[in-house]
N, C-alpha and C positions, 0 to 999 in steps of 0.2 A: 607447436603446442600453444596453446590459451595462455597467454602469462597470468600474475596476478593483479586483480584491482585493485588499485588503491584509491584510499577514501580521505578525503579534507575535510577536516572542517570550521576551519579559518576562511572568511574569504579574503585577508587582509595577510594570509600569508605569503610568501613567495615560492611558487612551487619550481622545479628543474625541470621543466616538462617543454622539451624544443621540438620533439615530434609534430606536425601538420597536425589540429582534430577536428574533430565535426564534434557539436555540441549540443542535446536534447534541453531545451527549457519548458519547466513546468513544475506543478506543485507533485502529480504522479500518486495521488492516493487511490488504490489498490490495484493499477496495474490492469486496468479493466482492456478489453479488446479496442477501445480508440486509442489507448496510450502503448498496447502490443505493435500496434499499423506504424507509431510515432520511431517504437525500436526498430522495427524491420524497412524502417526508410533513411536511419543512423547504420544501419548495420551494410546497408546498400552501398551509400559514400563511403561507407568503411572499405568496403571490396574492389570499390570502382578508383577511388582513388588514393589507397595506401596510405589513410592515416589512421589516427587513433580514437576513440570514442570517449564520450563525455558527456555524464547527465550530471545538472546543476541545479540542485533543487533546496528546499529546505527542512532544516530537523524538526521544525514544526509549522502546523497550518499557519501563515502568512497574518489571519483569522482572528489565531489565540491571542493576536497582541494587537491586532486591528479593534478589534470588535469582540473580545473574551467572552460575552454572553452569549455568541451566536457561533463558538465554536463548532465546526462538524464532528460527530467522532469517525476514529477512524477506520479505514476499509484495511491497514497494514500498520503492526509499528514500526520504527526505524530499521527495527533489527530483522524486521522480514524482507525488506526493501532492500537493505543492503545482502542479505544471503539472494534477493531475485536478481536483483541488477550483476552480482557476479556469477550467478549462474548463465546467464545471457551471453557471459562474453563482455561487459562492458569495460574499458580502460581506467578509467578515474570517473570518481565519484564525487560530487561538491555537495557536503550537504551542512546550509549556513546557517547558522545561525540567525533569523531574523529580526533584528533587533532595531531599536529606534533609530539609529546610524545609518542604517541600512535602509528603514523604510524612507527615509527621504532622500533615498538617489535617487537623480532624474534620469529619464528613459536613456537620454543622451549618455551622461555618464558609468550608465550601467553597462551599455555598449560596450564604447571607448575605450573607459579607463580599467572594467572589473574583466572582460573578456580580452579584445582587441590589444591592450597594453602588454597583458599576464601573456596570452595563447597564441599561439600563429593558429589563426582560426580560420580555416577551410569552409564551413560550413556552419549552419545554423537549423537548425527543425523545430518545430512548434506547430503546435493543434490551433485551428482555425479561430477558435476564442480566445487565443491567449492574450494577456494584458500585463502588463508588468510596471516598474517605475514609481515613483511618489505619486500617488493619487492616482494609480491605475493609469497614467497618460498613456504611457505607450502601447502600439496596438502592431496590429498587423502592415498598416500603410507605411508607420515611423519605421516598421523594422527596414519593409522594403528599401524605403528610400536608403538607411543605414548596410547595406547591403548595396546599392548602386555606387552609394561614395568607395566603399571601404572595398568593395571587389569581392565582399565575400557570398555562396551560396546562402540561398534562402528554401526552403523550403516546408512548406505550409499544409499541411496533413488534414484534409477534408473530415464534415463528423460522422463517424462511423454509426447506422443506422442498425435497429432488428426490430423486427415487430412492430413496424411504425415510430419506435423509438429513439431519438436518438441518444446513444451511449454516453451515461456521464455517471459519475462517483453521488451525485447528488441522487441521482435516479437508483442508483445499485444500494445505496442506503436505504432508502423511501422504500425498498423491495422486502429487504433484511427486515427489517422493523414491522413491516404490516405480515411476515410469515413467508413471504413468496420468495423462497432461499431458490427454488429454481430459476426461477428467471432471472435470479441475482446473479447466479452461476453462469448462466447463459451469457450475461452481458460480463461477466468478467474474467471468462473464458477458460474460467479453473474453478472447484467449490472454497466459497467462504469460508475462511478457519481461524480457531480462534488455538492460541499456543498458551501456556501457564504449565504450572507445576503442583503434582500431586498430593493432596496434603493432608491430615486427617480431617476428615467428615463427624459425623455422631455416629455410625457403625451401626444405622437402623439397616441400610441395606445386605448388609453380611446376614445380619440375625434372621431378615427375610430371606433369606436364598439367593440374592443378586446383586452380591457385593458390587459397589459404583468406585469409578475413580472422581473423588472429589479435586477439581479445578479449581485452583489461583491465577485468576487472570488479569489483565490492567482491563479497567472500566472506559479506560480513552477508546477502546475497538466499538465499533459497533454490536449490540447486543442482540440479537435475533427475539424476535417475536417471543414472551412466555410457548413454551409447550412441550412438547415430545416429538425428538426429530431421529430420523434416521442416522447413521454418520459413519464414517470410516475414522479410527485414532490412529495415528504413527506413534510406533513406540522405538526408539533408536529407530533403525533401520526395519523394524517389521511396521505390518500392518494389519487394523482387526477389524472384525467389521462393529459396530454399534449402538446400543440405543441412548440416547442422549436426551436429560432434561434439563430446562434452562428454566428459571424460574428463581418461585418464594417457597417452594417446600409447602403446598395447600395444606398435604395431610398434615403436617405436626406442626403447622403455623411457626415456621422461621419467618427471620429475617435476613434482611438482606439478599444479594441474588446469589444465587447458585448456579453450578454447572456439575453435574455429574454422568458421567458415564458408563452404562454397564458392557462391558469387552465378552465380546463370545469367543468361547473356546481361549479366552488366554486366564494364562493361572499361574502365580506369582504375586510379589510383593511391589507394587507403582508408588509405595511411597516414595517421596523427594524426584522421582523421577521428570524429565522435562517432555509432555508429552504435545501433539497439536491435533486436534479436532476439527474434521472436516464436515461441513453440516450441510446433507446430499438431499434430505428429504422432511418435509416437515408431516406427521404422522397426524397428531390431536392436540389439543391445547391441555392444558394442566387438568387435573382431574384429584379433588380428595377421597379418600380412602377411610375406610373404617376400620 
């Protein structure tokens, strides 16, 4: 049986963890199919050499304290990363805190003293661009060479390509945002979904015939393109299919952004409920009404 993950998020703490592991580094926003290839090559040393798994990333973009203005939003929040990573099968979870402390460790010491010291570390994976350390030094060449002294596996995950494209979180955004939710989904190997909680709306949609569920969601996700999209909702455990608009409310001139959803064939009360919307298809852009 799959035990259970467990999640840190100290990196200054001292864990009990004497099992062998293999260790995933990377930032990992949204799980797109390069960073899928990155699990299925942790999940391989898992098999081949009996130890345990380990992705070591952080609880926010590296980004927001680097460079605040030029935050990305994002493709997952924490809380969806940590419900994929244990669904995977993954053994421990590092997710650190980046903080000024932190950004000035050198490539060396990050090694050494925050892996190496803490893990009997079997292994290492990482995607072809990764960079890490104060001031981005460390690369791919530093890892190697850390990896010849130290004895331990290296392994380096080529970028995963479609469409001419190659696959990256920056590019699955740029997709989201201009409307193109399908090829967002194509490159991220699941549909985009945005999770929040049902709350009241103005009640124009009831009065019209097509009561919506009105969505609370954090603004740090990425926001898809204004318009009218197709969508599938998860309600607990079921599922409905959807029409979904994301927007300013043209017709009664709101503000602010909206997300609402109208659920076919489901009938019931969605307030306070915790729902997640899957956004399959994008229909037409907003349109007002008289």
């Amino acid at each position: 049986l799959r035990g259970i993950m467990r999640v840190i998020f100290n990196y200054k703490q001292y864990h009990n963890m004497k099992k062998p592991v293999a260790i995933a580094l990377g930032t990992f926003d949204g799980m797109h199919i390069g960073h899928q290839e990155l699990m299925k090559q942790l999940q391989k040393i898992k098999l081949d050499d009996k130890c345990a798994t380990m992705v070591y990333t952080f609880l926010e973009h590296p980004i927001s304290k680097l460079n605040p203005d030029n935050t990305p939003s994002q493709l997952m929040s924490i809380h969806e990363k940590v419900l994929y990573f244990n669904r995977i099968g993954i053994d421990w979870l590092i997710l650190n805190p980046f903080d000024i402390e932190f950004a000035k460790t050198s490539p060396k010491a990050f090694i050494e003293d925050l892996l190496l010291k803490k893990y009997d570390v079997r292994a290492i994976v990482v995607g072809y661009n990764f960079r890490f350390g104060s001031g981005a030094k460390g690369d791919i060449d530093f890892l190697k060479n850390m990896s010849e002294k130290h004895g331990f596996i290296l392994v380096v995950v080529p970028p995963v390509s479609l469409d001419d494209n190659v696959v990256s979180s920056s590019l699955i955004r740029r997709c989201i945002k201009n409307g193109q939710i399908e090829d967002a989904n194509r490159y991220l190997g699941k549909p985009y979904s945005i999770c929040g909680q049902v709350v009241h709306g103005h009640g124009r949609g009831k009065k019209l015939g097509f009561p919506t569920a009105n969505l609370r969601f954090s603004h740090k996700k990425v926001i898809p393109k204004f318009g009218v999209y197709m969508t599938r909702v998860y309600i607990d455990k079921e599922k409905f299919w959807g029409v979904t608009n994301i927007g300013k409310n043209p017709t009664f001139d709101n503000e602010g952004i909206y997300l609402e959803s109208h659920l076919i064939d489901y009938s019931g009360d969605l307030y306070g409920k915790k729902i997640r919307v899957e956004f399959l298809k994008r229909l037409r852009d907003e349109k007002a009404f008289s």
